[in-house]
C-alpha positions, 0 to 999 in steps of 0.5 A, a space after each residue: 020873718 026873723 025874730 030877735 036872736 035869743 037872750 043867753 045871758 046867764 046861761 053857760 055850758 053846759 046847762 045853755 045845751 038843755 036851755 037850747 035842745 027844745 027849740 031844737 026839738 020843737 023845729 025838726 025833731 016834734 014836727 017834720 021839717 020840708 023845705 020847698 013842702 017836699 024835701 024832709 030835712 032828717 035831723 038824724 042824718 049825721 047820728 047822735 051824740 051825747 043824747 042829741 043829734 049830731 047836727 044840734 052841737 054844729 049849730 050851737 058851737 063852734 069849732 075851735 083849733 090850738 096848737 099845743 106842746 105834748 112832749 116835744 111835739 106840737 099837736 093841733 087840738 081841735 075843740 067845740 065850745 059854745 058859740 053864743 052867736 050861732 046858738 041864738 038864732 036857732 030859732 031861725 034855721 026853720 023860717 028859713 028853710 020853709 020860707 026860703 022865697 022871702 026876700 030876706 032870704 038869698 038862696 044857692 047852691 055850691 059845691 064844696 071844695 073838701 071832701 066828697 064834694 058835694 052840692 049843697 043849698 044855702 040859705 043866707 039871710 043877708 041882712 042878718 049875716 045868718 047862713 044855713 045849709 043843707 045836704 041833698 040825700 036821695 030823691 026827697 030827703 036831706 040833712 042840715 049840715 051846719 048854720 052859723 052868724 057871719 062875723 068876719 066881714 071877707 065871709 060875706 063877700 065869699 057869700 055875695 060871690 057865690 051868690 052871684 056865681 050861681 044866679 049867674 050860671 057862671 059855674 057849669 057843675 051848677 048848671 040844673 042842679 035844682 032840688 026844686 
C-alpha cells in the first residue's frame, strides 16, 4: 500500500516546498479526500500561509526549539525547517486515510492532553514508524492536523500504548467516540 519514501536528494529550501506542493496539491487539494467515504478531510482547516495551506508546512517541517541570549535574557525561539523525513512520505498521508482498514495501518483515537483537548484519529502505520492524524470538525468534515516518521524509539511505545488503551476501552472519555 505504501510506496518507497520520496529521493530528496538534491533538493534544499526552499525549492524542496515547490518540488513537495503538488503531491500535495495532487492528494487533497485536486481531488477530495474522505476517510471511511465519508468524513471530508478540509485541507484549509488550519488557513493558509505563504500561499499554501497551513497543514502542508507541519507535514513537510518540523518544529524546532533554541534557547538564545537577547540582551540579558534568554529567550526561547521556536523555528520550523525542513524535515527530510516527514516530507518524504507525503505521499503516504492519502492511502493512509482511505485505506485505513489495511493491516499495515493501527487505527485509534486520543484525546489530547494541551489545549482544547480534543479527540482526535490516528493512523499509524507501524511497520513504517509513519503517523498521521486527523481532527473531527462537525458532523462530516475534519482537518489533518499534522503527520510525521517516528524516530525516537520511546514514541513508539507511546503509540503502542495508546493503541492499546483504545482497542482496549480502558479510556472512559474513548468510549463511542467512533467517527464511523
Amino acid at each position: 500500500m505504501l510506496n518507497a519514501p520520496l529521493n530528496l536528494t538534491g533538493h534544499n529550501e526552499p525549492d524542496v516546498f515547490d518540488h513537495l506542493y503538488p503531491f500535495f496539491e495532487r492528494d487533497f487539494i485536486t481531488v477530495d479526500t474522505y476517510i471511511n467515504n465519508q468524513i471530508y478531510v478540509d485541507p484549509k482547516g488550519q488557513g493558509i500561509r505563504d500561499g499554501k495551506e497551513e497543514v502542508f508546512w507541519h507535514i513537510t517541517t518540523r518544529e524546532k526549539s533554541k534557547t538564545v541570549k537577547q540582551g540579558k535574557q534568554m529567550v526561547k525561539i521556536k523555528t520550523r525547517p525542513f524535515d527530510p523525513d516527514r516530507a518524504a512520505r507525503i505521499s503516504w498521508i492519502k492511502p493512509m486515510l482511505v485505506n485505513h482498514s489495511d493491516p499495515c495501518i493501527k487505527l485509534f483515537y486520543r484525546k489530547e492532553t494541551k489545549g482544547k483537548k480534543h479527540v482526535r484519529l490516528y493512523f499509524w502505520a507501524h511497520q513504517h514508524d509513519f503517523v498521521v492524524i486527523v481532527q473531527k470538525l462537525g458532523n462530516a468534515n475534519s482537518f489533518l492536523v499534522t503527520s510525521f516518521y517516528i524516530t525516537e524509539t520511546y514514541k513508539r511505545s507511546s503509540y503502542q500504548k495508546w493503541y492499546i488503551e483504545y482497542t482496549q476501552g480502558n479510556k472512559p472519555e474513548l468510549l463511542n467516540c467512533e467517527w464511523f
